[in-house]
C-alpha positions in Angstrom: 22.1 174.6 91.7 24.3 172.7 90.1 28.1 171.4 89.9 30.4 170.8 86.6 32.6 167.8 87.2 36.0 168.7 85.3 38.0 166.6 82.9 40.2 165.4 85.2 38.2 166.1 88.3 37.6 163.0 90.6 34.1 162.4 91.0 34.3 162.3 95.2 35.6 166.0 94.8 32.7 167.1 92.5 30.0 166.0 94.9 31.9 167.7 98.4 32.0 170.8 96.2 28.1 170.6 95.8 27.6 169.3 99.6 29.5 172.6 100.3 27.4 174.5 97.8 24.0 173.0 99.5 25.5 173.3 103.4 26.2 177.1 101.7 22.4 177.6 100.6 20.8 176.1 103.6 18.8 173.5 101.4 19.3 170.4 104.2 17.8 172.8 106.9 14.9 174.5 105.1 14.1 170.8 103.9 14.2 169.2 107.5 11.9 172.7 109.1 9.3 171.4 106.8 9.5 167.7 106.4 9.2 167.6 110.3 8.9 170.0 113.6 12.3 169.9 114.8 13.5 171.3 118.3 15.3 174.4 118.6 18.2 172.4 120.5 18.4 169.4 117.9 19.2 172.3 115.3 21.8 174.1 117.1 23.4 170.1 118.0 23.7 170.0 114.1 24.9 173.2 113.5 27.8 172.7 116.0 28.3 169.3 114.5 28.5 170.6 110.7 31.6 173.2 112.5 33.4 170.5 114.3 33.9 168.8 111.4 34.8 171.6 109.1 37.4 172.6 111.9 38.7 168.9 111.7 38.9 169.4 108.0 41.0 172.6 108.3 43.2 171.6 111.1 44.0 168.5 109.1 44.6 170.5 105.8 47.0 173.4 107.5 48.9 170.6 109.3 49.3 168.9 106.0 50.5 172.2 104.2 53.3 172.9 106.8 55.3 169.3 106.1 
């Protein structure tokens, strides 16, 4: 996995695209299974945390858009 940071590309955008791209491949979760035993509910908490905060993101983004 890896991300090319552009010319004129800000380096803060480079390194959401590759949280995006590791969030995408699952990496964070497969690492935590096996570091630790984790509870089924502590996973789902962080699942529905990860969505909140994208849903923030695109509520934000589409209410930027519209001015």
């Amino acid at each position: 996995m890896a991300v090319i940071v552009h010319q004129n590309e800000n380096i803060d955008s480079a390194l959401k695209r590759l949280h995006r791209e590791v969030m995408r491949e699952k990496i964070l979760e497969t690492l935590r299974l096996k570091q630790y035993r984790t509870k089924r509910s502590e996973f789902d908490i962080e699942k529905r945390r990860e969505w909140a905060k994208m849903k923030r993101r695109r509520r934000t983004a589409t209410r930027r858009a519209r001015k």
